[in-house]
N, C-alpha and C positions, 0 to 999 in steps of 0.2 A: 760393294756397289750392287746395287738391283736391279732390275730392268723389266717392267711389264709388258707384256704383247699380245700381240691375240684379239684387239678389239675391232670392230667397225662397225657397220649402220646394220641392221637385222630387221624384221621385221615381227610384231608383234606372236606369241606361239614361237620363235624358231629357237637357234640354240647357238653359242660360241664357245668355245675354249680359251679360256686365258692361261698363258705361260709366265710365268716370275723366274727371271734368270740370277742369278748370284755369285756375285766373283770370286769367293769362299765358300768355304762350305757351312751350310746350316743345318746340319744332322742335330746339331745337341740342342737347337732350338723348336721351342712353339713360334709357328709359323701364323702369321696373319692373313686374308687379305680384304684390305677400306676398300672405301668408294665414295666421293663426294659427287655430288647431285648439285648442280648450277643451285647458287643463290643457299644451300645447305651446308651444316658442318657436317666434316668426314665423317663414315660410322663403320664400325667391327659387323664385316658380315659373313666372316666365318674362319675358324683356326684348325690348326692340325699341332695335334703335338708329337714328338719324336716318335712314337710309337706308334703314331696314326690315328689317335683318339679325335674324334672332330666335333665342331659345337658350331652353330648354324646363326642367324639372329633369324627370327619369327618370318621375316620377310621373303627368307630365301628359301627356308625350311622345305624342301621334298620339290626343291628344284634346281639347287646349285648341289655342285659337290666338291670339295677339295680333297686333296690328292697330293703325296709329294713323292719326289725321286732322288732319294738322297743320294746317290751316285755321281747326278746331273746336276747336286746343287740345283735344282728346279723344284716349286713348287705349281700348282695347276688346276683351275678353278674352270668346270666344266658345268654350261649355265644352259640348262632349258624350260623352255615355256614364258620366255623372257618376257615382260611387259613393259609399257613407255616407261614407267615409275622406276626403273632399273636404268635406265640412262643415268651415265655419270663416267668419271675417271675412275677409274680402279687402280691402286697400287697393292702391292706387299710388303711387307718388313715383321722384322721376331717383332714377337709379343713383347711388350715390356719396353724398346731398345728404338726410343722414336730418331728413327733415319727414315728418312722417304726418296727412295728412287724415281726414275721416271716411274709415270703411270700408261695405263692404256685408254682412250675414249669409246664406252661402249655408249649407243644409242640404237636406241630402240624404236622404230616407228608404228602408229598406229593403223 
């Protein structure tokens, strides 16, 4: 089970932390996390994989960062410079292994 958190209303330039909680552990996995955008399909906006190797999508590129704590079973997507266009639900889940937990609602005003 997953669990995302960390989201709410921000305003354009600020910054959030998102927490991805996991009721097993996800050490062996690459880790995710989407985000769907009202009236869009989900999209991959950035991974981690076990070892900490991370891949970005263009969008987020030198403003999000992911992060995980394999200890904690948590993963942690820490977002600044946010803008309206980043409004959407963010979840988590492994790469590859489509289960979708809850999400978080991050919005962004301008």
């Amino acid at each position: 089970q997953l669990q995302a958190s960390g989201g709410g209303l921000v305003q354009a330039g600020g910054s959030l932390r998102l927490s991805c909680a996991a009721s097993s552990t996800l050490s062996a996995y690459d880790m995710g996390w989407y985000r769907q955008a009202p009236g869009k399909q989900r999209e991959l906006v950035a991974t981690i994989s076990p070892g900490g190797i991370t891949n970005y999508a263009d969008s987020v590129k030198g403003r999000f960062t992911i992060s995980r704590d394999n200890a904690k079973n948590t993963v942690y997507l820490q977002m600044n410079s946010l803008k309206p266009e980043d409004t959407a639900v963010y979840y988590c889940r492994p790469v590859g292994i489509v289960v979708w937990g809850q999400g978080t609602l991050v919005t962004v005003s301008s």
